[in-house]
N, C-alpha and C positions, 0 to 999 in steps of 0.2 A: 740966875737967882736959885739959891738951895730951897728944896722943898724937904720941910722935915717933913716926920711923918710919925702920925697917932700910935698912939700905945697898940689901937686893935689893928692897925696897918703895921706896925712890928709881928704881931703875934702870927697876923696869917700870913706875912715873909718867911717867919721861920716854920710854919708848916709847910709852905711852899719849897723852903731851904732844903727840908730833912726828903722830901722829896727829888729833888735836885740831889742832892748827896746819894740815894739809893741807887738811881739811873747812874751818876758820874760813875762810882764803884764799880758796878756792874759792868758797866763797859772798861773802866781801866783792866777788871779782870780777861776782859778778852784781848786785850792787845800781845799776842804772842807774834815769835816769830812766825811768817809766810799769808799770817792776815792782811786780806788788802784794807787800806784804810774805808774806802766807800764801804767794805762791809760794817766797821765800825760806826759810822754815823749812819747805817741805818738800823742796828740795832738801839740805838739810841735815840732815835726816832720813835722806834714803837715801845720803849722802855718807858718815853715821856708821856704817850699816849697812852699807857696802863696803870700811870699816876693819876693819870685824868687831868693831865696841863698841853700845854700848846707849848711847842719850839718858840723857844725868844727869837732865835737868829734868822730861821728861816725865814726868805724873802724881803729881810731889814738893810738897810742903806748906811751903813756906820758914816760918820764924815768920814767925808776923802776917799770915801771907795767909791768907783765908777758906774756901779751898778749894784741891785740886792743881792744880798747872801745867798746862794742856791743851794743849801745843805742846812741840817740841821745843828752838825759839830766842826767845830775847827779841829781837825786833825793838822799839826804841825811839828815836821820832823824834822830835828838834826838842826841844820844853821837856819830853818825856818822858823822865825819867832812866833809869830800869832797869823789867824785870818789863813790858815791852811786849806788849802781844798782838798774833801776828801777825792781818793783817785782811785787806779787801779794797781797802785803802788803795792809792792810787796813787802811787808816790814820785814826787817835782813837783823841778826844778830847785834848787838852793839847799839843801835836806834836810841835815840832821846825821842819818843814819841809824847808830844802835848797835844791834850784834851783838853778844849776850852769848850762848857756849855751852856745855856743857859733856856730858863721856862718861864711860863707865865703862869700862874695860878692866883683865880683870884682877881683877875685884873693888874695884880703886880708881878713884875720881874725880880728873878734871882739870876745869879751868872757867879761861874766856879770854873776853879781848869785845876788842873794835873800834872806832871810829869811823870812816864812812864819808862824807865830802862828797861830796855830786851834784853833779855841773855849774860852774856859776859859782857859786862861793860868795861872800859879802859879807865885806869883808876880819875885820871880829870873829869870826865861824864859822871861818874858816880859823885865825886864830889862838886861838881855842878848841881846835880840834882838837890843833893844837901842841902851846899849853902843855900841856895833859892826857898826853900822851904824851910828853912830857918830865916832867912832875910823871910818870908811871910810872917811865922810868928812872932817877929820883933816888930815888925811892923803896926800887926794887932795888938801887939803888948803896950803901944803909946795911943791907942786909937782909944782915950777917954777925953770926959767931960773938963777944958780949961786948959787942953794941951793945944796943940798948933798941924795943919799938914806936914808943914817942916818936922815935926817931928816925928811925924812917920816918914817922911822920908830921907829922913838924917840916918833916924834906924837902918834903915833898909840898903842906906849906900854906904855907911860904915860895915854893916853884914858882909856885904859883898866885898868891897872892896879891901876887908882885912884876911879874905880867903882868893883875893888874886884876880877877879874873875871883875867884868864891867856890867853896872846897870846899861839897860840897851835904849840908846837915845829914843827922845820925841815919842815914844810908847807908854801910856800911862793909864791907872786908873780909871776910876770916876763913880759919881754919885747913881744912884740907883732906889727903881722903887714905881712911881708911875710909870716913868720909862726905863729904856733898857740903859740907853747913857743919861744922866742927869748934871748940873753942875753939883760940885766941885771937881777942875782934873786932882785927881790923886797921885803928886808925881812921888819918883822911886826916887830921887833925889831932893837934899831940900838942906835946910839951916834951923836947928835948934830954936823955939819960940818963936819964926817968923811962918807968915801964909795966916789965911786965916782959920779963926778959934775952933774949936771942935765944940760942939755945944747939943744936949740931950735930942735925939727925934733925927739928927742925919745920919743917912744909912749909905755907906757908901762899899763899894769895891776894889780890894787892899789888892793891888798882884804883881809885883814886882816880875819883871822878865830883865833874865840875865847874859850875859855872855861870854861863853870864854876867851873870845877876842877882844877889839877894844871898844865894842860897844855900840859902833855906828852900823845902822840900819839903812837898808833902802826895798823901796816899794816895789812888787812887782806888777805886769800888767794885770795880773790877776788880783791885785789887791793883797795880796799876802806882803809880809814883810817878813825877809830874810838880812840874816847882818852880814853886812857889806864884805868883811874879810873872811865869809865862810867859814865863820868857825862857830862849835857846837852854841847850842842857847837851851834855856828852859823857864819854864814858866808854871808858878801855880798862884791861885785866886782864889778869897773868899769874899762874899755877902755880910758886912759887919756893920752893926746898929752899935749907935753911942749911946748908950745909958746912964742912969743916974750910978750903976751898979758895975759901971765897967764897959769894956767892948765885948757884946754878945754876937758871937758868930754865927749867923743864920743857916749856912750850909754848911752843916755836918749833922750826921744821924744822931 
């Protein structure tokens, strides 16, 4: 069942958002080459605690992962889609490094991710990164009152799939707000005016992950999901309330 959510449960999401946007930033700026990723999620750990909010992910149980999350940030590099472990990995020249994170303020959750190129990128990675962060804002761009999920995610798999690249299967969305997952899934695929209606008070999380293979994923023991034919992926995500006035994006400063 969707839980919308009150005018002043919007309000304190998007102060929680603009918080969550300060911390994501901050740390996308550290992602250079020869940083290990654990250093990342722990800068982002006390980024979140000088906001004065709690890690959403730490210690959380997503479906179908095995066990709780042991970090604060999904770091996920290269054909690793989402649900990264930070490691003592060394990030190398050329990297797709995704930052997926999210907090709680307030008693409500926000959740954002990034895509990060290192250095010199190869021109497909570069424009990987693109279209994905354009397939986002098309996405947002249908996320109003009396349109349909399909049609965020028609957006989103037209985006992608007219720059070459595949939505990355059984990976999706979802509603947001009491919890960290909520219903609706938000898929990245979908059909013009069908799914259901999009209607004032649901706040959900838009994030299309892409790939430049052909799109199929498989899990690892660790819960991460990397796509199947090894080839690069990305990903970025916003916090977006449906309004009488549009789709307002909770996470961004």
């Amino acid at each position: 069942m969707v839980s919308l959510k009150s005018k002043e449960e919007v309000e304190a999401m998007a102060e929680g958002g603009k918080r969550l946007a300060r911390v994501l930033a901050a740390t996308a700026l550290r992602v250079k080459k020869g940083i290990r990723t654990a250093e990342l999620d722990e800068a982002a750990f006390e980024l979140i605690k000088k906001e004065g909010c709690a890690p959403a992910f730490l210690g959380y149980t997503p479906g179908g992962a095995a066990k709780p999350y042991p970090a604060t940030l999904c770091v996920s590099v290269n054909e690793c889609v989402v649900h990264g472990l930070p490691s003592k990995y060394k990030v190398k020249d050329g990297d797709i490094v995704k930052l997926d994170l999210g907090l709680v303020f307030e008693g409500l959750y926000l959740d954002s991710a990034v895509s990060v190129g290192v250095g010199n990128m190869a021109p497909q990675a570069a424009s990987l990164i693109a279209t994905t962060e354009e397939a986002l804002r098309r996405g947002i761009a249908k996320a109003v009152v009396g349109n349909t999920l399909g049609d965020i995610g028609w957006a989103i798999q037209e985006c992608v799939k007219s720059a070459g690249f595949s939505v990355a299967d059984l990976l999706t969305g979802h509603g947001i707000g009491r919890h960290l997952h909520e219903d609706p899934y938000v898929y990245n695929k979908g059909e013009r005016g069908q799914g259901m209606s999009l209607v004032e008070g649901m706040v959900i999380a838009i994030e299309p992950m892409v790939a430049a293979g052909n799109g199929k994923v498989k899990q690892l023991s660790d819960d991460s999901f990397v796509t199947a034919d090894g080839s690069l992926s990305a990903h970025f995500e916003h916090t977006v309330a449906i309004t009488a006035g549009g789709p307002r994006v909770l996470t961004s400063i």
